[in-house]
N, C-alpha and C positions, 0 to 999 in steps of 0.2 A: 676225347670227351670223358671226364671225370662219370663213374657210376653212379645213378641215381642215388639217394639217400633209402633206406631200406632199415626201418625197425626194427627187422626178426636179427640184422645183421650186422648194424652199427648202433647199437647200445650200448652202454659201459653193464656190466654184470649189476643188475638190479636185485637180488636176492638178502634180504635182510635191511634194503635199503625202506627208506620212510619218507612220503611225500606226501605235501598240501597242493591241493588244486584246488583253488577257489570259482566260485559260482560253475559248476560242474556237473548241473543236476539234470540237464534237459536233454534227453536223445535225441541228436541231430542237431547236438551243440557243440563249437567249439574244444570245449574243456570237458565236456563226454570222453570226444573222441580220443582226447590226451591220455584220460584217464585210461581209457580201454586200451591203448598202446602200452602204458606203463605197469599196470598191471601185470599185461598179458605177458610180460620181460619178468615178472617175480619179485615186482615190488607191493609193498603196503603203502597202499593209497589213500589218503580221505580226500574226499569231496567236504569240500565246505563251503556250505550253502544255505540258504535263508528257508528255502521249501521246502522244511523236513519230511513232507508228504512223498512231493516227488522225487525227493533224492531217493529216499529210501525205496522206491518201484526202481529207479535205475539202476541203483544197485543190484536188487534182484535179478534184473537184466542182465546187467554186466556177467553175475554170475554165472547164470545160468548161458549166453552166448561165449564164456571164455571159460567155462569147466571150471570153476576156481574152487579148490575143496582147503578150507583150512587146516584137515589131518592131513594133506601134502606137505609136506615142508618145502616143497618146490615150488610150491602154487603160491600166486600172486594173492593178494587182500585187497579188499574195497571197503570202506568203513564213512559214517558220516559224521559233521563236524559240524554243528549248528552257528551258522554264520552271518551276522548282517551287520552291513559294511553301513547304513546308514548313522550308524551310533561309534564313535571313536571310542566311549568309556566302555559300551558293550563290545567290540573288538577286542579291544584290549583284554577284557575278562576271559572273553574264549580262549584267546592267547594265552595266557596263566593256564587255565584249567588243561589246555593239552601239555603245557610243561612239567604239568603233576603228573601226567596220565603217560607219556612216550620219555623213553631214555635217547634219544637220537633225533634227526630230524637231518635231512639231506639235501633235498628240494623243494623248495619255497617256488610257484606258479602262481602270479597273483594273474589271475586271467580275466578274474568278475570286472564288470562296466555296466557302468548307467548310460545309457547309448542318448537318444529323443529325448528332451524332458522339459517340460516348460523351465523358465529361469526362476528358482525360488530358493528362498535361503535358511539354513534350522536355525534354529535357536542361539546358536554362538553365531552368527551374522555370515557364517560361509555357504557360497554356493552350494545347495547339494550333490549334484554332480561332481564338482572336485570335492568334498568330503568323500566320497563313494566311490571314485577314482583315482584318490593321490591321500588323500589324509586319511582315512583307514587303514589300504594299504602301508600305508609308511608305520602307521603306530602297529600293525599285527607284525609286521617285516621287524620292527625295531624291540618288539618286543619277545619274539619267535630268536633274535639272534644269539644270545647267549646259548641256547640249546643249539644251533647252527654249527658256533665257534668250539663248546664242545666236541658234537662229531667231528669238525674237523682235525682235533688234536689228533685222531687217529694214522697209522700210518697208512698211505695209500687213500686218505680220504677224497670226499669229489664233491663237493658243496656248493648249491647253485642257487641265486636267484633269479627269476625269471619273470620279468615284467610283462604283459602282452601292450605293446602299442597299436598304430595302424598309421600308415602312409598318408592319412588324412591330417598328420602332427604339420603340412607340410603350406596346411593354409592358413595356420596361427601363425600370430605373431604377437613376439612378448618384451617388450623397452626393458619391463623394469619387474624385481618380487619384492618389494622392498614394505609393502606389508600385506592385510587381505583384504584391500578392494584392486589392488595386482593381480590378484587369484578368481576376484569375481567378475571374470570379463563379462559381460552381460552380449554384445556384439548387436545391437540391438537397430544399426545402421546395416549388417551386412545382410545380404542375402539369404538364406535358409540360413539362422541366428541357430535353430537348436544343433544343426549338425555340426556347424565353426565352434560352437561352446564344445561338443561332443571332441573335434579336434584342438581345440584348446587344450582339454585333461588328458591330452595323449602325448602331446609335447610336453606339457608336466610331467609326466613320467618318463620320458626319455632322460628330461631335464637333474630328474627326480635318482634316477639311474647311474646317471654319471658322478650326481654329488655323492652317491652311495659306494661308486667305484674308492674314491677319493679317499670316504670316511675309512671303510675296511682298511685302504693299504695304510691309511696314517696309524691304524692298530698293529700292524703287522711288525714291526721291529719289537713292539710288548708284549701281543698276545701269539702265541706261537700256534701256526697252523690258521693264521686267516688272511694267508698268502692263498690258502685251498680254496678259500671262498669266492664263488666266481659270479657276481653282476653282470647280467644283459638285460637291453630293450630287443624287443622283435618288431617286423610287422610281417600277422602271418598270411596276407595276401586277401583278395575276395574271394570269400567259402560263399558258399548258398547255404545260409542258417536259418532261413525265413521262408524259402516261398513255397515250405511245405504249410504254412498256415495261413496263404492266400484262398481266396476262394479260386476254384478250379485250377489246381497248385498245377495237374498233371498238363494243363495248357500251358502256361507261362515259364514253367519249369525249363525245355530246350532254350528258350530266349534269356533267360538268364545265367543260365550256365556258359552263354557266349562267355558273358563278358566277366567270369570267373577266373580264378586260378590255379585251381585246384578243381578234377572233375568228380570227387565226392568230399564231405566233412571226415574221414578219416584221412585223407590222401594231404586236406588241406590243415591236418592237428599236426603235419609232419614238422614244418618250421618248430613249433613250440616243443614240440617231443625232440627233438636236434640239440634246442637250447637247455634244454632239462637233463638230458639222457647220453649225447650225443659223443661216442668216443673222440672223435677230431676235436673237442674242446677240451678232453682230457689231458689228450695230448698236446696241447698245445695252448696252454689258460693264458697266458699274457696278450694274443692274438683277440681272444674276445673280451676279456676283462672291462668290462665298461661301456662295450661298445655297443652297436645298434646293426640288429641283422635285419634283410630283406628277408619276403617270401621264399626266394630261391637259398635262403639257408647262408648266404655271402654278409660277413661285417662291409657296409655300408657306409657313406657318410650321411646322416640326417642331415636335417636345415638346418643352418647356421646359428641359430635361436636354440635350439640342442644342443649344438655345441661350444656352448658359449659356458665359460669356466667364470665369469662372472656371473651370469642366471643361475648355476649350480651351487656356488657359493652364497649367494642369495635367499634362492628357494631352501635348502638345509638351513639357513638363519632361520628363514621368515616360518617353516615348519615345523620346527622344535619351539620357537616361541608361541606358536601356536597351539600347540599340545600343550605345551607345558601351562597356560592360561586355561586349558581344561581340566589343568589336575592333572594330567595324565604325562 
């Protein structure tokens, strides 16, 4: 039996390295926990996040639970990035302003989701939920890359994206992207409508993943060093992120951690911290390049609908036409 995966022990040397983790602000979150793993390896991390309030207490947390002194030159950094993924022209601005502000950039975690949400649509006629899950992402990711492909000229560089999906991509089902009322599934026949919409923008991203695999390598014979650049979806399994904000969380708690995957939110930021940090994909980028991990840290086959090279084809049309009708 292969060894467990282990943070303190299979990471690629994080020291000087620069990472975005988005929507990362809530202890006993997801992309907390990420954060506090990558850090605590001796990277400079931002959180970026919409709740400048509570980012900035996590952070103090962080620091203060991981020792983090910045006259270390050893010691990891925590930093905030004011982030809201509901605005595609406001993304994009963030995006510019850390391009002025960082020489580098290494790993890109786009981890933030709009989970539940009634079905409603902004101002440009798109779903909000896929704006906030697939078209934000895309325009900070598309715009964050040239700083990417930079670092990557480096020699020895290690240059990651890292989508977060969930195995829920696995009850969507997608014919056609062929423009955006493609994107605005409403599902409004199916059963629990908000959590299929919620799986809907996860299989977008899978989707969303593989056309990005595609794009990089179609640069790579021109742009040198974005053969380094390395694309995955994950799904990082059932964490318990919630039922500390149930009422009588300490009852309900044992009963849901049955049917979990991980038996705490650090144990459970492992997959994402693998796909971010993780040596075996240092060693070996062509193995995950594109592709779609399970919780257990294993490339995967998604559903068919994911790996459909005509949806991804598609969706990159139908999303750069989209952006680009924003201005952006």
């Amino acid at each position: 039996m292969a060894p467990r995966f282990n943070p303190k022990r299979d990471l690629v040397d994080l020291h000087g390295r620069v990472i975005i983790v988005t929507g990362a602000n809530r202890p006993l979150g997801l992309g907390y926990s990420t954060v506090k793993h990558l850090a605590s390896a001796g990277a400079k991390v931002y959180i970026a996040a919409r709740n400048e309030q509570q980012s900035l207490q996590s952070i103090e947390k962080l620091k203060a639970d991981l020792h983090l002194d910045p006259s270390d030159g050893n010691s990891g950094e925590v930093h905030f990035l004011k982030l809201d993924l509901g605005d595609p022209r406001d993304v994009k601005k963030v995006a510019e302003e850390f391009l002025a502000k960082e020489s580098r950039l290494d790993v890109l975690v786009n981890n933030a989701a709009m989970v539940f949400a009634p079905f409603e649509k902004t101002s440009d006629g798109i779903s909000k939920i896929v704006v906030t899950n697939l078209i934000s992402p895309f325009v900070f990711t598309q715009t964050l890359l040239p700083l990417m492909a930079k670092t990557a000229q480096e020699e020895n560089s290690d240059i990651r994206i890292v989508n977060v999906s969930s195995i829920t991509h696995y009850i969507a089902n997608i014919k056609k992207l062929e423009n955006v009322e493609d994107l605005n599934q409403e599902y409004r026949r199916r059963p629990l409508a908000k959590f299929t919409r919620y799986a809907h923008t996860k299989l977008l991203i899978i989707i969303w993943t593989r056309a990005l695999h595609k794009y990089l390598s179609s640069l790579s014979s021109t742009m040198p060093g974005m053969e380094r650049i390395t694309a995955m979806a994950l799904d990082p399994g059932n964490i318990d992120t919630f039922s500390n904000r149930w009422p009588l969380p300490w009852l309900w708690r044992p009963f849901v951690r049955l049917l979990m995957t991980a038996p705490n939110v650090d144990v459970g930021a492992y997959p994402t911290v693998f796909a971010a940090a993780g040596k075996a994909i240092y060693k070996d980028r062509g193995k995950y390049a594109g592709r779609y991990l399970n919780e257990k840290m294993n490339v995967v086959n998604p559903s068919s609908d994911a790996r459909s090279d005509k949806l991804a084809e598609e969706l990159w049309t139908l999303v750069e036409k989209t952006t680009n009708d924003m201005g952006l």
